[in-house]
C-alpha positions in Angstrom: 0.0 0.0 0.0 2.8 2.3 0.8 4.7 2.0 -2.4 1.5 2.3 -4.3 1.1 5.6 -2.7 4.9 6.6 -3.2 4.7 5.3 -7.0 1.3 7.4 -7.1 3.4 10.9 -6.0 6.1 10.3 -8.2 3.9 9.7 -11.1 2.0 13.4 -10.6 5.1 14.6 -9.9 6.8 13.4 -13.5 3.5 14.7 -14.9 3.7 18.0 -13.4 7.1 18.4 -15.0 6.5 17.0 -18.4 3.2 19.0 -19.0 5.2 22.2 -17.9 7.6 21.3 -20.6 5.1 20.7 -23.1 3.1 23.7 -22.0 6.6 26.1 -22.8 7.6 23.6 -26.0 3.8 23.8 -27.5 2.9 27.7 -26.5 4.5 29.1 -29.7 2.9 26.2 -32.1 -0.3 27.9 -33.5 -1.9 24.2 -34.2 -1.1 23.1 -30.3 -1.1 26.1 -28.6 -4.6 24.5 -27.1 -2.2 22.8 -25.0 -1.0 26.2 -23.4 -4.7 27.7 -22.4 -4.4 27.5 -18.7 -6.6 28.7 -15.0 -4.6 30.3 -12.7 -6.0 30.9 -8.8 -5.0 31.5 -5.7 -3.7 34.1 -3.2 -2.1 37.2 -5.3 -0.5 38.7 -2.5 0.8 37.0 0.6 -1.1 36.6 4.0 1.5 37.6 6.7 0.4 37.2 9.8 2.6 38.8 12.6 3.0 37.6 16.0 5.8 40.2 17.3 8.1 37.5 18.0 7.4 35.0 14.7 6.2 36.8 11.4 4.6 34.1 8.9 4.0 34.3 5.5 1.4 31.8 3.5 0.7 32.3 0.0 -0.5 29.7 -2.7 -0.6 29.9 -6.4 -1.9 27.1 -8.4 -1.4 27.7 -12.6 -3.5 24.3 -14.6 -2.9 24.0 -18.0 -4.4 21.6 -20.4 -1.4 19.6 -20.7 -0.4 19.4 -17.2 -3.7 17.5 -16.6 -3.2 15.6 -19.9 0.1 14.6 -18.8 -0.9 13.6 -15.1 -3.4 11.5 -15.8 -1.6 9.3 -18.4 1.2 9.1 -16.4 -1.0 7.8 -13.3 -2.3 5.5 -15.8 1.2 4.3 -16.8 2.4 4.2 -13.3 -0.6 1.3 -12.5 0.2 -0.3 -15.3 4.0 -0.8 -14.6 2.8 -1.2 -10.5 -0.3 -3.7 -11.2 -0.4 -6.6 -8.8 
């Protein structure tokens, strides 16, 4: 179960990174430049909250693409492929 769940995190991982690459490859490529259109959301500017002593900053910023999720999702269906039991 644990390795499944390892194997799982690497596999969005590599997909993260490929569809980032394919996002900057593809952006410039009038035919595939649907691959580029993207939703980004999250927090524009920082929270900070400020505690005198500790001063913390949390911000998030999420940017989807169309081949990021393309490239997540086949490579969580190649990763339980290779992992099947």
């Amino acid at each position: 179960m644990r390795t499944r769940t390892v194997i799982s995190f690497f596999c969005v991982l590599v997909g993260i990174v490929v569809g980032s690459l394919l996002v900057n490859v593809t952006a410039s490529v009038p035919a595939l430049g649907w691959l580029a259109y993207a939703l980004s959301f999250g927090l524009e500017s920082p929270v900070v909250l400020d505690l005198s002593v500790v001063r913390l900053t949390f911000g998030l910023s999420v940017n989807l693409s169309v081949a990021v999720i393309l490239c997540v999702a086949i490579s969580l269906v190649v990763g339980n492929f290779i992992y099947k039991k």
